[in-house]
VOBA-694373 format. One record per residue (C-alpha): x, y, z; residue in one letter; chain. Coordinates in nm, 3 decimals. Example, Ala and Ser with C-alpha at 12.3 -4.5 7.8 and 13.67 -1.06 7.14 Angstrom:
# VOBA-694373
NODE      xx      yy      zz aa ch
NODE   1.230  -0.450   0.780  a  A
NODE   1.367  -0.106   0.714  s  A
***
This chain:
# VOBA-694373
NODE      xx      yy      zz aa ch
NODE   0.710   2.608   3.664  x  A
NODE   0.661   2.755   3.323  x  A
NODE   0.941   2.527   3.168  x  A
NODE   0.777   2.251   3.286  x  A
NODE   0.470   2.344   3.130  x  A
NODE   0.658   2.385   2.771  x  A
NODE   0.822   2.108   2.795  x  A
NODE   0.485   1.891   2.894  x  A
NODE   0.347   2.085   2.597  x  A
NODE   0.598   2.016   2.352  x  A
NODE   0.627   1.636   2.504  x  A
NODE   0.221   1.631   2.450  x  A
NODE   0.206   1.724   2.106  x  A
NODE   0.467   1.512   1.963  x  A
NODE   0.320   1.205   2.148  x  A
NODE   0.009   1.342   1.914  x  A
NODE   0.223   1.321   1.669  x  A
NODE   0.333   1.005   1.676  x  A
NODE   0.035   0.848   1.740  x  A
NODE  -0.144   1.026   1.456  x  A
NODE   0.134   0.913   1.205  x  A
NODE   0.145   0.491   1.341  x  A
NODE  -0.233   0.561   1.323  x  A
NODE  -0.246   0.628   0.946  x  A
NODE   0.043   0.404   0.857  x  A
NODE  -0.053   0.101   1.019  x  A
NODE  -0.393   0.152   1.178  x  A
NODE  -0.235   0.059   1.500  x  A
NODE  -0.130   0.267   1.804  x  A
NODE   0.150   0.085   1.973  x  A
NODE   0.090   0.064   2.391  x  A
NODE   0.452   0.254   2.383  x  A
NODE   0.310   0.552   2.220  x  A
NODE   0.003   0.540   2.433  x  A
NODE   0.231   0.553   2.754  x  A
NODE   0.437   0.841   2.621  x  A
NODE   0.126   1.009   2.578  x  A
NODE   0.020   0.931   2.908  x  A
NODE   0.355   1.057   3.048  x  A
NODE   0.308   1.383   2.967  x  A
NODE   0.052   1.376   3.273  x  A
NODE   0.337   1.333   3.494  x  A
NODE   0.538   1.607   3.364  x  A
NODE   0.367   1.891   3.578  x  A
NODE   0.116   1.716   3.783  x  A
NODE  -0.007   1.872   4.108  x  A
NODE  -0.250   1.735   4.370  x  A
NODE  -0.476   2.056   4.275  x  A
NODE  -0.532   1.865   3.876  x  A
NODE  -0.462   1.477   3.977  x  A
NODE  -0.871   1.370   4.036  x  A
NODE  -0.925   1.598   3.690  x  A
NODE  -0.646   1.353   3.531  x  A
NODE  -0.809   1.058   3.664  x  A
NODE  -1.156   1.104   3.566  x  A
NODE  -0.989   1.238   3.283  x  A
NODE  -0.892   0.847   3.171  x  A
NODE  -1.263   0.785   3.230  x  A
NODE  -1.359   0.911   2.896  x  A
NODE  -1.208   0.626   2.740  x  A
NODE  -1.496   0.355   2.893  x  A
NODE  -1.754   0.459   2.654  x  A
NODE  -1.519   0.389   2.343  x  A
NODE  -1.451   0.028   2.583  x  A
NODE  -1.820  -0.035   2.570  x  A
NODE  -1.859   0.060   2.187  x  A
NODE  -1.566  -0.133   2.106  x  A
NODE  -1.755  -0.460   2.321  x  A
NODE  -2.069  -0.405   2.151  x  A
NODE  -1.948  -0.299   1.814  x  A
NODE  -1.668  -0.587   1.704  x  A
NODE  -1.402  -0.460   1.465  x  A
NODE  -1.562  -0.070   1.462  x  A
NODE  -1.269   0.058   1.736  x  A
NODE  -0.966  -0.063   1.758  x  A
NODE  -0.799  -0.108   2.163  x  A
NODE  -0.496   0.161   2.031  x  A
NODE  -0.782   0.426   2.029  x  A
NODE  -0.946   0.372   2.378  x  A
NODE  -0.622   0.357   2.504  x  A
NODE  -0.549   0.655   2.326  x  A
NODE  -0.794   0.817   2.429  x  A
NODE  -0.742   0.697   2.878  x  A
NODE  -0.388   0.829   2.812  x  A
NODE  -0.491   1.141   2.697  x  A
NODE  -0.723   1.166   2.918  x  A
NODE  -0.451   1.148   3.214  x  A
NODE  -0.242   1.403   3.060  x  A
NODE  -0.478   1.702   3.022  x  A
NODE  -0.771   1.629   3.265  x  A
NODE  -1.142   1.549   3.166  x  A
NODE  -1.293   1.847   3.040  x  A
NODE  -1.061   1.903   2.760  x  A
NODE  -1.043   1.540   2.691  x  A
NODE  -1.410   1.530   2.660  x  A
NODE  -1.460   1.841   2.430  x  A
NODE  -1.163   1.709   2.250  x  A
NODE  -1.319   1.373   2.171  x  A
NODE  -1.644   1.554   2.067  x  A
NODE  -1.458   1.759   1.822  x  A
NODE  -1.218   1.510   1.686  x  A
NODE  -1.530   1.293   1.609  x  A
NODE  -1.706   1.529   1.422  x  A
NODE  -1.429   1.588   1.215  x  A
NODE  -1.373   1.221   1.157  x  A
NODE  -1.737   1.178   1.058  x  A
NODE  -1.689   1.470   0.881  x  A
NODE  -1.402   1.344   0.673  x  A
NODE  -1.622   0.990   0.657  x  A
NODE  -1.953   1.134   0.509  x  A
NODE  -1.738   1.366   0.239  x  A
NODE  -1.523   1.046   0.130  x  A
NODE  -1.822   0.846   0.075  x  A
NODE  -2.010   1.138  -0.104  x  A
NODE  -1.699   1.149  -0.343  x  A
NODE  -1.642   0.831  -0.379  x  A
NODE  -2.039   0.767  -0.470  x  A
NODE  -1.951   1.031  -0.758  x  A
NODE  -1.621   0.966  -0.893  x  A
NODE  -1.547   0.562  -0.814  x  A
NODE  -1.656   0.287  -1.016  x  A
NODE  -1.739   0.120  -0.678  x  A
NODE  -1.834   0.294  -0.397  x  A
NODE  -1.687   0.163  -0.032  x  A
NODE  -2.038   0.209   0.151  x  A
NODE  -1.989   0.463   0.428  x  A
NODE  -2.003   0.187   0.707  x  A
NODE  -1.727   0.034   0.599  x  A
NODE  -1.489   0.321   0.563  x  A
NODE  -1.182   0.279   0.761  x  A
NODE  -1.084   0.544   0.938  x  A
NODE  -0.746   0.625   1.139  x  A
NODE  -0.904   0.783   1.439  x  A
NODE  -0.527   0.947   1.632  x  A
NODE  -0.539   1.213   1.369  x  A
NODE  -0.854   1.360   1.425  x  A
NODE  -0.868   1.299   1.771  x  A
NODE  -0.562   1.460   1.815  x  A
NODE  -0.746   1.767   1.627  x  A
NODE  -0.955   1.758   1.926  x  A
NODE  -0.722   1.721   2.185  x  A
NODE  -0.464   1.985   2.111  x  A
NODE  -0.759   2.246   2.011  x  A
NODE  -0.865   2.219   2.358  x  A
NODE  -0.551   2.155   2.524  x  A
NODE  -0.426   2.508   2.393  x  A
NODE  -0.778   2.695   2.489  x  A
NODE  -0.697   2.506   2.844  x  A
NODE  -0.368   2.650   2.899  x  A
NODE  -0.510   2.984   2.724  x  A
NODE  -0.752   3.008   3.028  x  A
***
């Protein structure tokens, strides 16, 4: 039981990984990464954690709705992302850890544009930043992914 939680752990934060790097190379998340991710789920699942896992993926339908509503704001890489995630560590720590990883990205977002209104000649306008979401959602997911297994 506890090497299956180390090696869903270990499997967990390299799919992070790997999604944070194709994220800010390529501003794409390829659906293989996003089912790796997802896999991890299946690693140690239990009947006791399945319904957290599956409202776990439900996180994702806000970013659906956003994405709908909002053309070229979200990319589909993210919400799935974010639904595959959401099916390996349940919804509580999916939720927190979308919370957290967009503050940080809006974070990042509002200093970039503060330096670049300083030190560029032109300015990209905040709303039109680009930003690779996988890293700092994966900031959020693995902080609360380790307080989850800390608990």
């Amino acid at each position: 039981m506890l090497a299956d939680a180390a090696f869903q752990t270990a499997w967990f934060f390299c799919a992070l990984a790997l999604a944070s790097v194709s994220d800010l190379r390529s501003h794409h998340i390829p659906n293989s990464i996003c089912i790796l991710t997802a896999a991890a789920g299946l690693i140690a699942i239990s009947p006791a954690r399945f319904i957290g896992q599956i409202l776990g993926s439900v996180v994702a339908l806000p970013f659906l709705g956003m994405a709908i509503l909002f053309r070229n704001r979200m990319g589909g890489g993210d919400i799935k992302f974010i639904a595959a995630v959401g099916f390996a560590i349940g919804l509580f720590p999916t939720l927190w850890g979308v919370i957290l990883g967009m503050l940080v990205a809006i974070s990042y977002a509002v200093v970039r544009a503060s330096i670049e209104k300083h030190c560029a000649a032109t300015p990209t306008p905040i709303d039109q930043i680009a930003i690779p979401l996988a890293p700092f959602l994966s900031i959020g997911f693995a902080t609360f992914y380790i307080l989850e297994v800390l608990t």
